[in-house]
N, C-alpha and C positions, 0 to 999 in steps of 0.2 A: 504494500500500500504506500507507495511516493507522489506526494501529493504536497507541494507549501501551502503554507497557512495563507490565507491572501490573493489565493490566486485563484479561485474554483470558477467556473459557468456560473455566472447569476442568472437569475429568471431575468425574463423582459421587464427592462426598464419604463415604467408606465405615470403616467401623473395619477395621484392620489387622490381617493374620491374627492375629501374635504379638501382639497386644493382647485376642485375643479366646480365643485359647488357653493363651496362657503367663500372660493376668494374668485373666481374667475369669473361667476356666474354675476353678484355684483359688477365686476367689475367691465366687464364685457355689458352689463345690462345701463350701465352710467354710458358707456357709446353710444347705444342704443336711444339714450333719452335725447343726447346731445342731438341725434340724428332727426330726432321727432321734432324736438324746440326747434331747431334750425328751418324745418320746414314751416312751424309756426312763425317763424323769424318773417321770413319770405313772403310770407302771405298766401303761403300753396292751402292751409288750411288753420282751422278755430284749434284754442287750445285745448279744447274740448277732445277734438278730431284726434289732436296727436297726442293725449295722457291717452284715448282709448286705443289707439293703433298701438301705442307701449304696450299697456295691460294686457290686451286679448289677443297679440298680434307676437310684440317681438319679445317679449319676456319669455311667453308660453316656449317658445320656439327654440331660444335661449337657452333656456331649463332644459328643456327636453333633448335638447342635443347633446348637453354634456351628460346626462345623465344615461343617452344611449354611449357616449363613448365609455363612463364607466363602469357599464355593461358588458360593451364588448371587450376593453382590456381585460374582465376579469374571464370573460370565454379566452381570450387568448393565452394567458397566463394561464387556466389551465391545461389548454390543451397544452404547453410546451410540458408540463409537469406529467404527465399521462405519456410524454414523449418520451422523458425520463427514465419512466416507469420499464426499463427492458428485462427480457426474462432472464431470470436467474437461474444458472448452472448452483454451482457449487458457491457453498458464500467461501468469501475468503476470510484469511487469519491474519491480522495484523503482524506489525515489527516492533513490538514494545521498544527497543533500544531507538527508533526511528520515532517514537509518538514523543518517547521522554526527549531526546534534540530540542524535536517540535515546539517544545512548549517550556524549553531551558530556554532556547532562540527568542519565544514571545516574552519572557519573565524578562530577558537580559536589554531588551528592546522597547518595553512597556512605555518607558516614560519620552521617546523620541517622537513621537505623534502627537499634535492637539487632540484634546476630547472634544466632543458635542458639547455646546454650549447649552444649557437651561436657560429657556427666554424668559422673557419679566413675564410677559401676559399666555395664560394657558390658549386652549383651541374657542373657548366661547368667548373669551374678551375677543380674541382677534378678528371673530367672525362679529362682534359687537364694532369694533372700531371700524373695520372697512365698510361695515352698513351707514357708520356716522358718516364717515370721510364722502363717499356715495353721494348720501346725501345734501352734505355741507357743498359739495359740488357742484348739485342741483341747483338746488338754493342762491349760489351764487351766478349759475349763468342766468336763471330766471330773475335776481336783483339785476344783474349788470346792462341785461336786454330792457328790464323795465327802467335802467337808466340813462339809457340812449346811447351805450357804448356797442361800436361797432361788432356785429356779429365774432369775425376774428379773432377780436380782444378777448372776448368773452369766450370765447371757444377755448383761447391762451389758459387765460386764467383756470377755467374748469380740468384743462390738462394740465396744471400744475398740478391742480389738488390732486389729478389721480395719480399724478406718477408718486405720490405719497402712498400708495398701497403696495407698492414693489416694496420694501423691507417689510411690509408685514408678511409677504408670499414667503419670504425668506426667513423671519420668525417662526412661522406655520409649519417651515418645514423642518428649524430647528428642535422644532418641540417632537415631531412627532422620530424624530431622530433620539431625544432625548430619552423620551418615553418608550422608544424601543431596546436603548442600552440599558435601561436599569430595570426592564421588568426581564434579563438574561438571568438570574438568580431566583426568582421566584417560578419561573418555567423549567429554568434545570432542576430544580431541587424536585420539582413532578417527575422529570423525568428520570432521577436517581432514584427516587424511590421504584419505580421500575422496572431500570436496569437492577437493582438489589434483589427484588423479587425472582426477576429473571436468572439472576448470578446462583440462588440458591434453589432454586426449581431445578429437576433433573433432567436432562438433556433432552430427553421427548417431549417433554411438555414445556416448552419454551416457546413462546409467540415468535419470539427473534430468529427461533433456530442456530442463535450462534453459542461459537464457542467460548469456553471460560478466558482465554484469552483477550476475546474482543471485548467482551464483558469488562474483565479486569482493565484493560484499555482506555475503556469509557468514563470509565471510573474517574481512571488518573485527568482524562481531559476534563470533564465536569467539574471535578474537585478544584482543578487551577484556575476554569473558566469563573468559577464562584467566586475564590478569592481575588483574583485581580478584580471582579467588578467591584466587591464591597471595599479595595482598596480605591477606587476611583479611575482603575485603568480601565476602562470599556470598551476602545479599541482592537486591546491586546486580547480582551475576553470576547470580543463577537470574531477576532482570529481562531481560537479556541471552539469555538460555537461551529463555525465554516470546516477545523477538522475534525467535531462530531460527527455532521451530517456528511464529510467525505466518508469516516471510518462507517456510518450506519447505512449510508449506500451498497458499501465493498461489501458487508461480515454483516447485516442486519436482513431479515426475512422483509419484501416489500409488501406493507401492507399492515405491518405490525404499528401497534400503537407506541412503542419508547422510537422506530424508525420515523413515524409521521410528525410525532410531536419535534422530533429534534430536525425535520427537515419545514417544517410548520416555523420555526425561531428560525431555522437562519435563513431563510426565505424572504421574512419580516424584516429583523435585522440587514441584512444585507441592503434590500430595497430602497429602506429610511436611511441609511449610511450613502449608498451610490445618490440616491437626491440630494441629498445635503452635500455630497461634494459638488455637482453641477449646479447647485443653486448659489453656493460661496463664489463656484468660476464666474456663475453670471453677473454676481454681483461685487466680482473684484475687479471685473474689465470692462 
């Protein structure tokens, strides 16, 4: 089983429901209104006309579009994991002297990587603040029109306010980065007690079908994956997490519950770790 920490096939990289509804959907939906006022601007129609073309027209439409894509990313995501899913010969046995390297490598490395940042406001303030901002948007292109400032300006001004919603996209997704490194100990320790069950159960009646080996293996990676999280290294522990679910791929029965759960976390993890780096690039350049 050679495999580095860090390096496995992640599942498709996908935007996040709550990123696509609690921030995009606003925020895509304030376009939308600009697009209607401005007609009201014009004199193409009452304002009447364009709050009801928003409401019944482009919001619905709006909604409903992100809500089929996050639909269908999650048909996609699963089929690649069904794809996954290939038949199993023989499981294999781990390299104990290979797994201990592994995770000598991530202990002596731990503290070289930033951790995920905890943002000030959880996922309800921030879906609170961008409905404010939104709005405060609103409000202001509808002041600035009703003060005879040219359409333009007022267009300006309301895309100020919105470009104020990109660090909360970016908040949104540190959190849920966050939230994915530190509930790593509370899902392994389900999943060791498990693997313990399985460890003393006799070799026919094992869900996993594997060997004491792999068992004892998982052991030692869970154990580490534990303590580096509760030391503050969460990094080094969703490393940890990544050669679980390599080792429960190789040596674990597909379909067993200590294989799903451990492939269920770093699935998660992984995910919320790869957005958060593309979200930092986007908003470091």
């Amino acid at each position: 089983m050679s495999k580095p920490a860090g390096s496995s096939a992640s599942t498709p990289q996908e935007v996040a429901w709550w990123d696509r509804l609690l921030i995009r959907v606003p925020g895509y939906s304030l376009f939308a209104w600009m697009g209607a006022y401005g007609m009201h601007q014009a004199g193409d129609i009452s304002l009447g006309t364009a709050a009801l073309l928003f409401f019944t027209l482009a919001l619905p439409l709006l909604a409903g579009w992100q809500i089929f894509q996050v639909l269908r990313s999650r048909r996609r995501t699963q089929a690649w994991r069904d794809a996954q899913r290939i038949s199993q010969g023989r499981l294999g046995v781990p390299d104990l002297s290979e797994i201990r390297a592994s995770l000598d490598r991530l202990t002596r490395t731990r503290a070289l990587r930033p951790e995920p940042k905890k943002p000030r406001f959880g996922s309800l303030a921030i879906f609170l603040i961008i409905l404010g901002v939104a709005g405060l948007a609103i409000a202001a292109g509808i002041l600035l029109a009703k003060l005879g400032v040219a359409g333009l300006s007022a267009f300006a001004m309301v895309g100020m306010l919105l470009a104020a919603i990109r660090p909360l996209q970016l908040m949104g997704v540190q959190n849920r980065a966050h939230r994915a490194v530190v509930s790593i100990p509370e899902k392994l320790t389900e999943i060791r007690e498990l693997v313990m069950r399985e460890r003393h159960a006799p070799s026919g009646q094992r869900a996993t079908q594997a060997a004491d080996s792999a068992l004892d293996a998982s052991l030692l990676i869970i154990d580490a994956a534990i303590a580096l999280s509760r030391s503050g290294y969460f990094r080094a522990s969703a490393d940890c997490v990544e050669l679980l679910a390599h080792l429960a791929t190789q040596c674990w029965l597909a379909g067993s519950k200590p294989r799903n759960l451990a492939e269920k976390l770093h699935n998660r993890v992984n995910a919320a770790l790869a957005q958060l780096a593309i979200e930092e690039r986007h908003a470091s350049s």
